[in-house]
Structures are given as structure tokens and as C-alpha cells.
N, C-alpha and C positions, 0 to 999 in steps of 0.2 A: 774328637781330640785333634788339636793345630798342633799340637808342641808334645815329644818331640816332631820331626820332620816323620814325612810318611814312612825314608825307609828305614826307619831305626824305631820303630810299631811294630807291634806282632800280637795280632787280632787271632791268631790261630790256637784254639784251645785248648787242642793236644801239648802245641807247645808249651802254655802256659802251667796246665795242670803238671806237667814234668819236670819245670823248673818247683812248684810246688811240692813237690814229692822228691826232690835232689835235696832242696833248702830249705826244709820244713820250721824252720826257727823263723817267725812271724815276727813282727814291729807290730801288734795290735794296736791303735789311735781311735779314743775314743775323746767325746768332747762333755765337759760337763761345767754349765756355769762359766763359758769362758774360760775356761781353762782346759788345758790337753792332759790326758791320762794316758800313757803310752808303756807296754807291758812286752817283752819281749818272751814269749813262748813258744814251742810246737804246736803245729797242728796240722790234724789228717785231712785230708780231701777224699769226697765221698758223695755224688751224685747231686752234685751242685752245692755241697755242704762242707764249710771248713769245723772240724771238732777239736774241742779241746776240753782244758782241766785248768785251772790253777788255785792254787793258796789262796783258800777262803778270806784270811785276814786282808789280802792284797787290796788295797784300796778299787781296782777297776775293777774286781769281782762284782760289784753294788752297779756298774754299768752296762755287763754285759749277761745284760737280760730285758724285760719288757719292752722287745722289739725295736731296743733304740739301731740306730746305725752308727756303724762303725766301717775305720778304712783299716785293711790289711797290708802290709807291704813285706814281701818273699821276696832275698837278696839273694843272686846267684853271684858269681865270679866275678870282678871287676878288677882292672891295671893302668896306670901310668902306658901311656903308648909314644914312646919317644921319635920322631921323626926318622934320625940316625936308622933306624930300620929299615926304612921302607926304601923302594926302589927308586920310587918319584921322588920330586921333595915337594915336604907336607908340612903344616905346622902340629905343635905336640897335640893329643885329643887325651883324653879318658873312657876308656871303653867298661862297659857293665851291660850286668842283664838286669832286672827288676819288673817284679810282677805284683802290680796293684790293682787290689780288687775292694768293693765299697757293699755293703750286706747290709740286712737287719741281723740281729742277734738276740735269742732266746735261751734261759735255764732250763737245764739239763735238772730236772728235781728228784727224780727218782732214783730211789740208792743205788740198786741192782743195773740201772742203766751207766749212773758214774762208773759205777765197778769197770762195767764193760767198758767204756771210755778210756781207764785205766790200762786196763788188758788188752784194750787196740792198740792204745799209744806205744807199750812196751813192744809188741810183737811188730809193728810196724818201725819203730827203731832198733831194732834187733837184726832186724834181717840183714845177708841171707843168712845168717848162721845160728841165730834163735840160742844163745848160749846163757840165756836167762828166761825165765817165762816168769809171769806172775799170773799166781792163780787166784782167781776170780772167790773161790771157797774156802780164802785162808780166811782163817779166825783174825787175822792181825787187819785186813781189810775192812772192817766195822769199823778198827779204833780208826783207821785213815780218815772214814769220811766225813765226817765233822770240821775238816780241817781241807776238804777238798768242794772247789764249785765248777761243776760242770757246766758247762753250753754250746750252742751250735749255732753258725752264722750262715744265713741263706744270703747266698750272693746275689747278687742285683747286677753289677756293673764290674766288665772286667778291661784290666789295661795293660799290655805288655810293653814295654822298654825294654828294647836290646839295641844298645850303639854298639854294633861290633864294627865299625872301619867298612860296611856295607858299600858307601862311595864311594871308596877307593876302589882302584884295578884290580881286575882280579887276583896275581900274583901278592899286591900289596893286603890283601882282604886275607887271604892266606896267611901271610907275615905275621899281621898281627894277632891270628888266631892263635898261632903257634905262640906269639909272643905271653899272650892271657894264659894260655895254658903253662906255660913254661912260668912266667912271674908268680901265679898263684900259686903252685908248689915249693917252688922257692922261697915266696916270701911268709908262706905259712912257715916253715922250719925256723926262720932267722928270727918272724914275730917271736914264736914260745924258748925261742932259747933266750929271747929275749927280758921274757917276762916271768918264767918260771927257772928259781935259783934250785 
């Protein structure tokens, strides 16, 4: 990988599988017929293997299986980084993390394995406080799965993008860290009061 530049790459897999387990909400992209089919769900990371579930009727259910390849893209944090901060002077950047990763993809077919799929995904979004479980032996679980398609994506190639201000001075590298962390709180509150009356 040329682009981005080497120091805003992070080839380290601890780090990568972290940011995948912070922002487990996936951009799945799959291709079919020239055309892009692109599905926005969870999913677990699990010994080289992302897992997931969605809504059988979903049109990319029909693609993610018989081994095709698919790219994953896991968003972390990203901000406007406005010069006015920094100590130097700098021109404005956009700082984010992003982790993409390129797999085959296989069906998850057996019931009792969905189930469990199911019962990961909860308890892994649950955590740490587990103030819901869902159990694997409810009777209502049958009716779900007809209407649920499992699969699992063995990864092949992985890419991490983090432009966090890395060239800049030390002091300034700080700055902006502080800045990302600071706007991303801030502007989550302002987005929902935005959008929710």
C-alpha cells in the first residue's frame, strides 16, 4: 500500500482488531454484475474471522456466501482539525482512523449455529453490563430464523488508516488528539439534538 503515506498506516493487528471491537458497525461492499451492494451491519471478530447475521430478504444476503470476496470498512473517530489550534502554523487536515479489511465470505447454514451468532452478537453488544441476554432455547428463536442469514468472512488482507496529525510536532500531535477527542463528543450531542425531535 503507497497511499495513504507510511505514517498515517498501522499494519499492527492488535491495533486494528481494537478499533474493530470499539466500532463494530461494518460498511460491508460487495460487488455483483457491476454494481456495488454495500450493507451497513455489526460484526464480531474472532480468530481471523468477522461474524455476522442480517435480514434474509436483504438483497446482499444472496452475496455473502459461496466464497465470493468482499471489502469490510470499520469507522472509528474522525474530526475537522482546524489550523487555529496548533502551535505551528499548519494548513486545515481531517484527521480519522479506518480499518479495511478484504475476505472471502461463507453461509452460516445451520440453525443452532445462527442461533449462536445471534447470542454472540447480543452478548458482545451488551457488554459490560449484560442487561439483556438472549437465550439461544427460546421458543420464539425458531420463528426468527427464517428471516435471519448467517455468515462468516475469512480475512485475507488487512489495511489500517489512522491520520492522526502523526507529522506534526510532538506538542501539535497531542493538540489534535485532544481536539478528536473533544469534537467527537461534542459533536455527537449537537448531531442527535439535531435530528431527533
Amino acid at each position: 500500500m503507497s497511499y495513504p503515506p507510511k505514517q498515517h498506516q498501522d499494519s499492527n493487528k492488535k491495533h486494528l482488531i481494537h478499533v474493530i471491537r470499539a466500532y463494530p458497525l461494518a460498511t460491508v461492499i460487495s460487488v455483483s454484475n457491476n454494481e456495488l451492494l454495500i450493507t451497513h451491519i455489526p460484526l464480531i471478530y474472532k480468530n481471523n474471522e468477522l461474524i455476522g447475521h442480517l435480514d434474509a430478504h436483504n438483497p446482499h444476503a444472496a452475496l455473502l456466501k459461496n466464497q465470493n470476496k468482499v471489502t469490510v470498512i470499520f469507522s472509528g473517530p474522525q474530526c475537522y482539525i482546524s489550523p487555529s489550534i496548533y502551535t505551528t502554523k499548519q494548513l486545515p487536515t481531517w484527521n480519522y482512523v479506518k480499518v479495511h479489511v478484504e475476505g472471502v465470505v461463507s453461509e452460516i447454514e445451520d440453525p443452532e449455529s445462527i442461533k449462536q451468532t445471534m447470542v454472540a452478537m447480543t452478548e458482545f453488544l451488551e457488554q459490560p453490563h449484560h442487561n439483556y441476554t438472549l437465550d439461544k432455547d427460546d421458543p420464539d428463536m425458531d420463528t426468527y430464523l427464517p428471516y435471519v442469514s448467517g455468515f462468516k468472512i475469512t480475512i485475507t488482507h488487512w489495511e489500517g488508516k489512522f491520520k492522526l496529525s502523526q507529522n506534526r510536532q510532538a506538542v501539535d500531535f497531542e493538540i489534535a488528539k485532544s481536539e478528536m477527542i473533544k469534537r467527537n463528543q461534542v459533536h455527537l450531542g449537537d448531531f442527535l439534538n439535531q435530528i431527533i425531535h
